[in-house]
N, C-alpha and C positions, 0 to 999 in steps of 0.2 A: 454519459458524460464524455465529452471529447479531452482524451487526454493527452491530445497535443497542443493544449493552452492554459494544462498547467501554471499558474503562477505562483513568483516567490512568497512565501511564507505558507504555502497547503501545507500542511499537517500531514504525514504520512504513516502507516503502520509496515512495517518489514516483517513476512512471514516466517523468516528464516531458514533453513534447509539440516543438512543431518548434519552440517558443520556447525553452523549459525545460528548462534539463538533471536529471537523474532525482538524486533524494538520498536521501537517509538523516535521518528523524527522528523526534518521541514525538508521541502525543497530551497535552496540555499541556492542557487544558480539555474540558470535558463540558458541554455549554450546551441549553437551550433557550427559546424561544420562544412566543410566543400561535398560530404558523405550523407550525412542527414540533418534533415531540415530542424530537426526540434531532438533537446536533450536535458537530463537533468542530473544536477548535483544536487547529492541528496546526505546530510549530515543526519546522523544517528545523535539520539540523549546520549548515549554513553561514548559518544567519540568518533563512533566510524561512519567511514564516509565511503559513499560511492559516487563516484567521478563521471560515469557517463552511463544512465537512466534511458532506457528507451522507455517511449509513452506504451510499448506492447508489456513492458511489464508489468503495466497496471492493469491488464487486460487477460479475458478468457479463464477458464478452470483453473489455472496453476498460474496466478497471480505471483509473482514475488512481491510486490507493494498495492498497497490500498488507500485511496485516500481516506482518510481518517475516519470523515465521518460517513460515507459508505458502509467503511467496514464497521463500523459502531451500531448501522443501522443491520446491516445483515448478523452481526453477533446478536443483535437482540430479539428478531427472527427467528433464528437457530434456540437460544434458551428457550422464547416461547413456546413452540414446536418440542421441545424437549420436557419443559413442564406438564404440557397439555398431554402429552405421551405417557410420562411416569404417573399424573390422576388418573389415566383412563387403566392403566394396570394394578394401582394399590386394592 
């Protein structure tokens, strides 16, 4: 996915960090600058907001954000892999 054409309303997941608890929410804005070319405002369900999104966030091993349904597909991945693990040990 190229996710420097993100559009308003993608659904996003926040992994959060050892400050930040992980949520659920849209991209709310498409912004740019004289700095970079593509940015995002990105509104949390429970209120917060973050103001300027680079598209590498949603990118490589240490993601801070996912669009939605990506990470929907890769959590279901992971429990299968996890199912399939704990039959083969009972």
């Amino acid at each position: 996915m190229d996710y420097k054409t993100l559009k308003i309303g993608t659904k996003v997941f926040y992994t959060g960090d050892q400050a930040n608890i992980e949520g659920l929410g849209e991209i709310v804005e498409v912004k740019q600058d004289q700095w970079y070319p593509v940015f995002y405002k990105i509104a949390l369900e429970d209120g917060r907001i973050w103001n300027h999104t680079m598209p590498s966030a949603f990118e490589g091993s240490g993601k801070r954000f996912w669009v939605l349904e990506e990470y929907n597909e890769y959590r279901n991945k992971q429990m299968e892999a996890l199912q399939k693990h704990l039959k083969s040990i009972k």
